[in-house]
C-alpha positions as CSV (number, residue, x, y, z in Angstrom):
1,X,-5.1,1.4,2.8
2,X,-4.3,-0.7,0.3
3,X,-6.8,0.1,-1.9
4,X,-6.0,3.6,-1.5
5,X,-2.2,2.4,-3.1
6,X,-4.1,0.6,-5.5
7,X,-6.1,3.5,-7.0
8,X,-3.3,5.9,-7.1
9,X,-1.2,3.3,-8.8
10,X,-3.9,2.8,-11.3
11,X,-4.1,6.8,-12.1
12,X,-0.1,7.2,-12.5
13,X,-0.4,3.7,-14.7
14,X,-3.0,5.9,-17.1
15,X,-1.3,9.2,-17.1
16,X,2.4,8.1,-17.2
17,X,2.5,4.6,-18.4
18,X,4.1,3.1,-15.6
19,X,3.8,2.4,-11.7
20,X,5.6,4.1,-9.4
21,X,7.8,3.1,-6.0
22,X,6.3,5.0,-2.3
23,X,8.7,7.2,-2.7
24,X,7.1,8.9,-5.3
25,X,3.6,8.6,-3.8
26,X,4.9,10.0,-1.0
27,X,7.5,13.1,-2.9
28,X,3.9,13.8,-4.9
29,X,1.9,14.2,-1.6
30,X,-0.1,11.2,-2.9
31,X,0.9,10.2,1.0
32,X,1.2,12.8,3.6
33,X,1.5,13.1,7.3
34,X,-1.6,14.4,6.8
35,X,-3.8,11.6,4.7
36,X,-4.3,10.4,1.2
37,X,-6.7,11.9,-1.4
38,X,-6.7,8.6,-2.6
39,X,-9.4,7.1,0.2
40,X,-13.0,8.2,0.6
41,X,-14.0,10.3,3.5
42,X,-16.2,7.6,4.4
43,X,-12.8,5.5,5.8
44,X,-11.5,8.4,7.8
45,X,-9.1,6.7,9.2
46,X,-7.3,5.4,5.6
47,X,-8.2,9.4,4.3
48,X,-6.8,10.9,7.4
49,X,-3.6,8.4,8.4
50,X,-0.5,10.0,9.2
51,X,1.7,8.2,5.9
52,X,5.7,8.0,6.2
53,X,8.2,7.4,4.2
54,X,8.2,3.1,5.3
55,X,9.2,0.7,5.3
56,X,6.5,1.0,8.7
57,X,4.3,3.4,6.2
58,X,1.6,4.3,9.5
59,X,2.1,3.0,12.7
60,X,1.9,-1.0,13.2
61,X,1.9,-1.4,9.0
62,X,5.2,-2.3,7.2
63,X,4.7,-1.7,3.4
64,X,6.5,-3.3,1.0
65,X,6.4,-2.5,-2.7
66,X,8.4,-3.9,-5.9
67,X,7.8,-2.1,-9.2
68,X,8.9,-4.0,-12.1
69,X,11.5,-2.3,-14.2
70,X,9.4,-2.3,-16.8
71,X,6.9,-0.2,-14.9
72,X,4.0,-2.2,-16.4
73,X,3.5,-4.3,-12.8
74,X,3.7,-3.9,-8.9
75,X,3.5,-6.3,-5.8
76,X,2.3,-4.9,-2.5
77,X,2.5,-6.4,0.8
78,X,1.4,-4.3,4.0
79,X,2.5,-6.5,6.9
80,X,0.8,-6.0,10.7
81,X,3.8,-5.7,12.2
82,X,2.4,-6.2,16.3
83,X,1.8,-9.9,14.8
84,X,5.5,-11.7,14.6
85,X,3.4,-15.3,15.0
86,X,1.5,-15.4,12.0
87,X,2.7,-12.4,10.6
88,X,-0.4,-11.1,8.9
89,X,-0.4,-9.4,5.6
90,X,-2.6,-7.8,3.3
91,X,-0.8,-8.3,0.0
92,X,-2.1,-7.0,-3.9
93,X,-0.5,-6.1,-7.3
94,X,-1.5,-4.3,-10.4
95,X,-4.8,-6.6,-11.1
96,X,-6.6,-4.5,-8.0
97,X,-7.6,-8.2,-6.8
98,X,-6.6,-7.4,-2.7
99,X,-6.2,-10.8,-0.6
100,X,-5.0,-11.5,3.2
101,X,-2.1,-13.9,4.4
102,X,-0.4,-15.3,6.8
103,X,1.9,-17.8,8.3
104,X,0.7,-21.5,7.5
105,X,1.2,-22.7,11.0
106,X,-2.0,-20.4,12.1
107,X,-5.2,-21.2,11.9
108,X,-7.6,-19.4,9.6
């Protein structure tokens, strides 16, 4: 999923010159109720996910997403939300680099 954000970041970056918020991912049908163009068919269940508007973007995931004002740089963090101990997260930004977190009192 979050390399699906990634990649359609990256194309409205090189087309427009600037990220944009999930709103417009979503208001552009980069998003839908009914999957993402953005994810191969090979990860059906990223290509085929029913997206929302968020903050809980598909069921269990809790996106959050800060555009600079600029435009020229994002932070991403989808947070499992069925996980209030360590509160695992998958977080990125506008180097593509993805990495995982979570609270520092759980084990890795």
């Amino acid at each position: 999923m979050v390399r699906a954000i990634n990649a359609a970041e990256k194309n409205y970056k090189a087309k427009q010159g600037a990220y944009v918020s999930w709103d417009t991912l979503t208001n552009n049908e980069d998003f839908t109720n009914m999957g993402t163009k953005w994810a191969p068919e090979s990860l059906p269940t990223v290509a085929h996910a029913m997206y929302g508007s968020g903050p809980e973007i598909v069921p269990g995931w809790r996106l959050r997403l800060t555009i600079a004002k600029s435009g020229n740089a994002y932070d991403l963090r989808l947070e499992d939300v069925n996980d209030p101990k360590c509160r695992f997260a998958i977080v990125s930004d506008e180097s593509g680099m993805i990495r995982q977190s979570q609270s520092i009192s759980c084990p890795l």
